[in-house]
C-alpha positions as CSV (number, residue, x, y, z in Angstrom):
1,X,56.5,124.8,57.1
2,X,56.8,121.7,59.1
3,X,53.4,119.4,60.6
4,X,55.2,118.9,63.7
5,X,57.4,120.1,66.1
6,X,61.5,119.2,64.7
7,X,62.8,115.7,66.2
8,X,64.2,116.3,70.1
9,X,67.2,114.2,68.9
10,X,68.4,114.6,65.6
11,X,66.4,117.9,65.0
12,X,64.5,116.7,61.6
13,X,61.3,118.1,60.9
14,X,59.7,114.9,59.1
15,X,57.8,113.4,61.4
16,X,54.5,111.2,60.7
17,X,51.7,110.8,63.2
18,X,51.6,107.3,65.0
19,X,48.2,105.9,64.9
20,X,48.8,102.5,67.6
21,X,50.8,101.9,70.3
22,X,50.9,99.2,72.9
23,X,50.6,101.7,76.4
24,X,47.9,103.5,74.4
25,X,45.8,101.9,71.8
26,X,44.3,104.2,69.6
27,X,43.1,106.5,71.8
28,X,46.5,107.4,74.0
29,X,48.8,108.7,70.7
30,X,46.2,111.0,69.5
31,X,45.9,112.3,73.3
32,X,49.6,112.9,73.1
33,X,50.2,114.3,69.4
34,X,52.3,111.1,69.6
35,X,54.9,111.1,66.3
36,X,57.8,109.5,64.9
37,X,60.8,111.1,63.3
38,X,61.6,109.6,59.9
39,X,65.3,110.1,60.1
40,X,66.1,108.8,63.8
41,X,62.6,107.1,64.9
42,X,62.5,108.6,67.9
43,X,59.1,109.4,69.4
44,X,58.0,112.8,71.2
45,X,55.2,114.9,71.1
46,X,54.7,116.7,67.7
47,X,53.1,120.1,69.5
48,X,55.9,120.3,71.9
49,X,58.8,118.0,70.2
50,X,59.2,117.1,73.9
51,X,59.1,113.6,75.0
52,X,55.5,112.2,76.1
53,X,57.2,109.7,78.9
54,X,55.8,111.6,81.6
55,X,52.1,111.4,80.1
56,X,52.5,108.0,79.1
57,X,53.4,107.0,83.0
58,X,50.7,109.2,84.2
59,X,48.1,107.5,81.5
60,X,49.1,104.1,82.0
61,X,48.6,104.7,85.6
62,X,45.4,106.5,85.6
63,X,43.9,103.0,83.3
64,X,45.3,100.6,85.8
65,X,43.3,102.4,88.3
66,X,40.1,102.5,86.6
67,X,40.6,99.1,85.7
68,X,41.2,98.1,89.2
69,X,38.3,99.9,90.7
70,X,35.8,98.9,87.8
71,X,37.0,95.2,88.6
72,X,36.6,95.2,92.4
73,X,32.9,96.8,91.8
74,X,32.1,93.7,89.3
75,X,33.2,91.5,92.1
76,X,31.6,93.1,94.7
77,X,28.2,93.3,92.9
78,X,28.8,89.6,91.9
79,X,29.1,89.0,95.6
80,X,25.7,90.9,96.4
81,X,24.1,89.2,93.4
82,X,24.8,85.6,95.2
83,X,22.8,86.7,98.7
């Protein structure tokens, strides 16, 4: 029995875990069951063996807003700090 869920695009059923990615870290691919097909390397979602696009978009989204609000309140309590 196969790990993970066959490839979307070639339909293999080797398919090893990925452990880094640039839109995710560490943190994001484990999140997603993120893993790559040996035969084709394409990369899906090894629960589903959909594609994780739409939860990559949504996570990438989700950090640029933290990140945005976290750095206005630094500059904001930078700018109280100076009174």
């Amino acid at each position: 029995m196969a790990e993970y869920a066959p490839c979307p695009n070639c339909s293999c059923t080797d398919a090893d875990k990925v452990s880094f990615t640039w839109w995710g870290g560490v943190v994001g691919p484990a999140l997603f069951t993120h893993v790559r097909c040996q035969e084709c390397g394409t990369t899906y979602n090894g629960k589903t063996g959909k594609s994780n696009n739409t939860a990559i978009a949504i996570y990438m989204v989700v950090g640029l807003g933290l990140g945005v609000v976290i750095g206005v309140g630094l500059c904001f309590l930078g700018m109280l700090g100076q009174r």
